[in-house]
C-alpha positions in Angstrom: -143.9 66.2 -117.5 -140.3 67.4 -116.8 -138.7 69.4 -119.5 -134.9 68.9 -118.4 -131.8 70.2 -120.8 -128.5 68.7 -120.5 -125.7 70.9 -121.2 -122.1 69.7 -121.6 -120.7 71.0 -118.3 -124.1 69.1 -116.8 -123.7 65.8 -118.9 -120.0 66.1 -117.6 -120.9 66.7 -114.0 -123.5 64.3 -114.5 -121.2 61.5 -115.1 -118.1 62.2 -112.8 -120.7 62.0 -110.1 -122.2 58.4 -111.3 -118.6 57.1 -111.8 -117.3 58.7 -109.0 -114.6 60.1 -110.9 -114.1 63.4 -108.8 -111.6 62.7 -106.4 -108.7 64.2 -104.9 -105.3 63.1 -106.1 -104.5 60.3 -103.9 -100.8 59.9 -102.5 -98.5 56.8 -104.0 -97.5 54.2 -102.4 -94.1 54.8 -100.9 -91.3 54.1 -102.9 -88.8 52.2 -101.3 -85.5 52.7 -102.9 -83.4 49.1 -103.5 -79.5 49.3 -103.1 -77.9 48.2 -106.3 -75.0 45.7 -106.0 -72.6 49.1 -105.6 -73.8 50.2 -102.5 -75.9 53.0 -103.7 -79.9 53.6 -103.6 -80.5 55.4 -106.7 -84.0 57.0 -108.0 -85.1 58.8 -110.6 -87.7 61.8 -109.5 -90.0 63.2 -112.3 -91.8 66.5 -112.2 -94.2 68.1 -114.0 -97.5 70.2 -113.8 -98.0 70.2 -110.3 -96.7 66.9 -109.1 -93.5 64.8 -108.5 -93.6 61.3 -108.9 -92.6 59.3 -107.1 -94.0 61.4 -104.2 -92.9 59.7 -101.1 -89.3 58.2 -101.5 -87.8 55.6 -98.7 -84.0 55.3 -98.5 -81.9 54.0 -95.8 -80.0 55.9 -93.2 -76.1 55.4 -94.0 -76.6 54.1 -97.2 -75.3 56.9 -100.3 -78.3 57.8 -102.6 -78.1 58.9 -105.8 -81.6 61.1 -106.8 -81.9 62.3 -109.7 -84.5 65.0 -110.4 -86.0 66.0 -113.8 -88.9 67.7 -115.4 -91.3 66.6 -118.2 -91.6 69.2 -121.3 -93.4 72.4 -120.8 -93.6 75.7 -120.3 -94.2 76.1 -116.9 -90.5 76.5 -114.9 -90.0 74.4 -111.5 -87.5 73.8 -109.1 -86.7 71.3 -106.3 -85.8 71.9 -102.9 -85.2 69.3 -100.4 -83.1 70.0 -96.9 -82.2 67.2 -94.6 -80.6 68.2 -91.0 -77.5 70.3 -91.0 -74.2 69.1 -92.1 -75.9 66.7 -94.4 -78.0 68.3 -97.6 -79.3 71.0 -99.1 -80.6 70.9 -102.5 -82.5 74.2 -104.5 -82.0 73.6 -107.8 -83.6 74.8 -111.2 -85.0 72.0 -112.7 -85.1 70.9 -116.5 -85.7 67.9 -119.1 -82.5 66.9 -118.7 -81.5 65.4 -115.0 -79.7 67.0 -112.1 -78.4 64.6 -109.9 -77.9 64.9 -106.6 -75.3 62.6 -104.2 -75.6 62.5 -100.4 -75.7 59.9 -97.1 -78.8 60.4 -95.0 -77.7 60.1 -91.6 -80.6 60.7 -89.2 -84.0 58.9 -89.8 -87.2 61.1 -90.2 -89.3 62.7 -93.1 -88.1 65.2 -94.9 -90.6 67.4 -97.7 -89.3 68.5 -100.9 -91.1 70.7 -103.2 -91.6 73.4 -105.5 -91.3 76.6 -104.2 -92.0 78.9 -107.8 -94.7 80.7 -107.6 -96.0 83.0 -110.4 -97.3 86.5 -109.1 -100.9 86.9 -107.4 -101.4 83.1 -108.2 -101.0 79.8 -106.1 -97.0 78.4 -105.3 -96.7 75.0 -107.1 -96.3 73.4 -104.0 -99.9 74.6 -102.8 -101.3 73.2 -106.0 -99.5 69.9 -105.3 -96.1 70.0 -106.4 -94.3 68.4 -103.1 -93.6 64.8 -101.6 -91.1 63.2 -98.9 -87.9 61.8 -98.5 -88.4 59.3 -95.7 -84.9 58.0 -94.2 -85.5 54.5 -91.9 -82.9 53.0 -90.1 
């Protein structure tokens, strides 16, 4: 006869490997950003312990946007950084709970990262652990 103790961590392990429950983050679905009835695309981007959501953002070359960036309570400080071609934006701003908003017109197509480029001292940046996404501008 087997004489088998479960510890917590095991019990624990034992489970996320029956339910499958250790995964990787998976990426959203894109966001593709409607134009309200003034002619603007306007979204609301929330941060917070390592992520941004939504992560992958769509908007529509020519069209203005309107994002606006915030971050959910906590202690941990994070900032947003996003840089389109030149002549056309450049954002690197300290983020907080209450939002910055940001005003530009994409003007060539591609994908563009943001993230967050803090990084406290011998540890991991935030974007390595996560904290990034993409600005996709279509024609």
């Amino acid at each position: 006869m087997y004489n088998i103790k479960l510890t917590p961590a095991g019990i624990a392990l034992a489970l996320c490997l029956v339910t499958g429950s250790i995964t990787v983050r998976a990426a959203e679905e894109p966001y593709r950003v409607p134009v309200a009835s003034d002619g603007v695309q306007r979204v609301a981007v929330v941060g917070g312990s390592y992520f941004f959501k939504p992560d992958h953002i769509v908007v529509k070359a020519g069209i203005p946007v309107e994002l606006s960036v915030r971050i959910e309570a906590g202690l941990i400080p994070h900032s947003f950084t996003l840089k389109l071609p030149p002549d056309q934006v450049a954002i690197d701003s300290r983020l907080g709970q209450e939002p910055r908003t940001f005003r530009f017109t994409p003007t060539v197509a591609g994908r563009y990262p943001f993230r967050c480029p803090n990084k406290l001292l011998f540890l991991k940046s935030h974007e390595k652990k996560g904290m990034t996404g993409v600005l996709e501008v279509v024609e």
